[in-house]
C-alpha positions in Angstrom: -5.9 -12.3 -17.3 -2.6 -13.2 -15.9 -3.6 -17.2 -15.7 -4.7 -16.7 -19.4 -0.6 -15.1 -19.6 -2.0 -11.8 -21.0 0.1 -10.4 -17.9 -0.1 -6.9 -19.8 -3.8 -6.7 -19.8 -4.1 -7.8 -16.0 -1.5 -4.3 -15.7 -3.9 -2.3 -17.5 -6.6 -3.5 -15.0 -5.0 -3.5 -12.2 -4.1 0.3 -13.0 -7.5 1.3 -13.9 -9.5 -0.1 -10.6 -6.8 1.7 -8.7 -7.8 4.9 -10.4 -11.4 3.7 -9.4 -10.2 4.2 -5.7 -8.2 6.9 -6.1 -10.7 9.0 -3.5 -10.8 5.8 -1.5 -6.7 4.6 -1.7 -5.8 5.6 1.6 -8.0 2.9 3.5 -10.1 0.7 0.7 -9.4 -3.0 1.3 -10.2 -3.8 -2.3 -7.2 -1.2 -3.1 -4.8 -2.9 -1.2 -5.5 -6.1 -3.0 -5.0 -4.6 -5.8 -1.7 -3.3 -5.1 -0.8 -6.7 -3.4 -1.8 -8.5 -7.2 -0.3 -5.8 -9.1 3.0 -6.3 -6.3 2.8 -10.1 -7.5 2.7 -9.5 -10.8 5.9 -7.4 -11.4 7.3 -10.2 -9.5 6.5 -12.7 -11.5 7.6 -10.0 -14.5 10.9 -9.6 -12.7 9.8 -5.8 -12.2 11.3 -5.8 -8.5 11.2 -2.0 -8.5 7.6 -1.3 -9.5 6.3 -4.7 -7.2 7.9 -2.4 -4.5 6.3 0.5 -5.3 3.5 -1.5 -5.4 3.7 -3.4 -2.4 4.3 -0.2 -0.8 0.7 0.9 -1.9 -0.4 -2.3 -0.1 1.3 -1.6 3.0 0.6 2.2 3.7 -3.3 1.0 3.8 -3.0 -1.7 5.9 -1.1 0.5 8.1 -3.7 2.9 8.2 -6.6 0.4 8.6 -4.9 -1.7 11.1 -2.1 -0.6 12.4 1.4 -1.8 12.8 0.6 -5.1 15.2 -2.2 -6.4 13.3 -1.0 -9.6 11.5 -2.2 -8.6 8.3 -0.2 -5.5 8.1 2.8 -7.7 9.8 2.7 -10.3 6.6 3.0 -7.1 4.2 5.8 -5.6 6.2 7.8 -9.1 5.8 6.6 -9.2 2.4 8.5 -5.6 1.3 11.5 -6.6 3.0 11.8 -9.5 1.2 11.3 -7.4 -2.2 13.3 -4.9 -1.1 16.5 -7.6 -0.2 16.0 -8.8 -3.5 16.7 -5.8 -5.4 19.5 -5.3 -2.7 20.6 -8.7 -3.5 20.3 -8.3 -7.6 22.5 -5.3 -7.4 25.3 -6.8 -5.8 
């Protein structure tokens, strides 16, 4: 959807397959892809806040799944700073 720029509609999807996990958020690798894509997204939409929230979805599975030292969770952890000094930087 979001190559075809119907950015709104990959939302709505993104949205409903996290409902889909809701029983299954707190350790699904397929939801934490999907809050790293909807992160993305709202990047790309210049959302910073909600790609935060988002990212921070991503992040609080990965750190449940793997830990803090596994390189996976260590890219995320990078990856919401850098959002997060961004909306620092945007409101300075």
């Amino acid at each position: 959807m979001k190559a075809e720029g119907d950015s709104e509609k990959a939302i709505q999807l993104f949205q409903e397959a996290l409902d889909n996990y809701k029983d299954l958020s707190s350790i699904s690798p397929n939801a934490a892809a999907v809050y790293e894509n909807l992160s993305a997204l709202k990047v790309d939409q210049g959302l910073l806040e909600d790609a935060i929230a988002a990212s921070a979805g991503d992040l609080k599975i990965r750190r449940r799944r793997f830990g803090d030292q596994h390189a996976d969770t260590k890219l995320r952890m990078t990856t919401h700073r850098s959002l997060l000094r961004r909306l620092l930087e945007s409101r300075s």
